[in-house]
C-alpha positions as CSV (number, residue, x, y, z in Angstrom):
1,X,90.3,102.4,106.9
2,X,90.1,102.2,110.6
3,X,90.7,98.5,111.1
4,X,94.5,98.5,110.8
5,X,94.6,101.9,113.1
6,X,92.0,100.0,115.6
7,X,94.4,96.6,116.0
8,X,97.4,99.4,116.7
9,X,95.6,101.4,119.1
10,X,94.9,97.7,121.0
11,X,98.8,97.0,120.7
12,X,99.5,94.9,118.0
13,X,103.2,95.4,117.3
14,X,103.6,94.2,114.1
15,X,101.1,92.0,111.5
16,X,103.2,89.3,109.3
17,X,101.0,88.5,106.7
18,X,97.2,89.4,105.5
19,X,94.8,88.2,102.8
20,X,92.8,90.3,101.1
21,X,90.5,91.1,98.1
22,X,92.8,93.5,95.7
23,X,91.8,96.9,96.8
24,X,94.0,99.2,96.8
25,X,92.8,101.4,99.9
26,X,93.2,98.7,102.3
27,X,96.4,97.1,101.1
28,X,98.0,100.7,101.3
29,X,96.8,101.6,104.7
30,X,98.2,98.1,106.2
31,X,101.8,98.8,104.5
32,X,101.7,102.1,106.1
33,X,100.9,101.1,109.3
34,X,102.9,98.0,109.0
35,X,105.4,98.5,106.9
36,X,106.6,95.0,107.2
37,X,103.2,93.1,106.5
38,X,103.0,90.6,103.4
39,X,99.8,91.1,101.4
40,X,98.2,88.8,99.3
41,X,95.3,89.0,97.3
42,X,92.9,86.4,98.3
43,X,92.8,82.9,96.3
44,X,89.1,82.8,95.3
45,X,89.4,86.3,93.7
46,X,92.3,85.7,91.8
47,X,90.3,82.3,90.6
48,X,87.2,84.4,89.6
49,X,88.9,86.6,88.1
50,X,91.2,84.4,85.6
51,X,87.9,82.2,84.9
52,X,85.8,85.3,83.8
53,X,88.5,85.8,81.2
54,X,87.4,82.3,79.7
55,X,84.1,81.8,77.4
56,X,81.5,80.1,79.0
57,X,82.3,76.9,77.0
58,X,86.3,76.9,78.1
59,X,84.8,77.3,81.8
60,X,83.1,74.7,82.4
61,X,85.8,72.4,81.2
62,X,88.0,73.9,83.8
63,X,85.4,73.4,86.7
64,X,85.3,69.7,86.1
65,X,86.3,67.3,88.6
């Protein structure tokens, strides 16, 4: 991935923290770069991911205001 090499090659030092979506590539390539960058996976995938191990009935009750 050529973001993390782009915002090195621009002179970013160093990256403290980055969100993203849970893929592997991306997550590996930021460590490596910056080895001192905090990754986390992103809030609404970690949401969409523990409703879609609910059924559809358990769901709903969960989305309720």
């Amino acid at each position: 991935m050529q973001i993390f090499d782009e915002l090195k090659l621009r002179g970013v030092e160093d990256i403290f923290f980055v969100s993203m979506n849970g893929v592997s590539g991306p997550e590996e390539e930021a460590r490596t770069i910056f080895p001192d960058v905090i990754v986390q996976r992103c809030i609404v995938y970690l949401i969409r991911n523990s409703i879609s191990m609910f059924q559809v009935k358990t769901t709903s009750l969960l989305l309720l205001p």
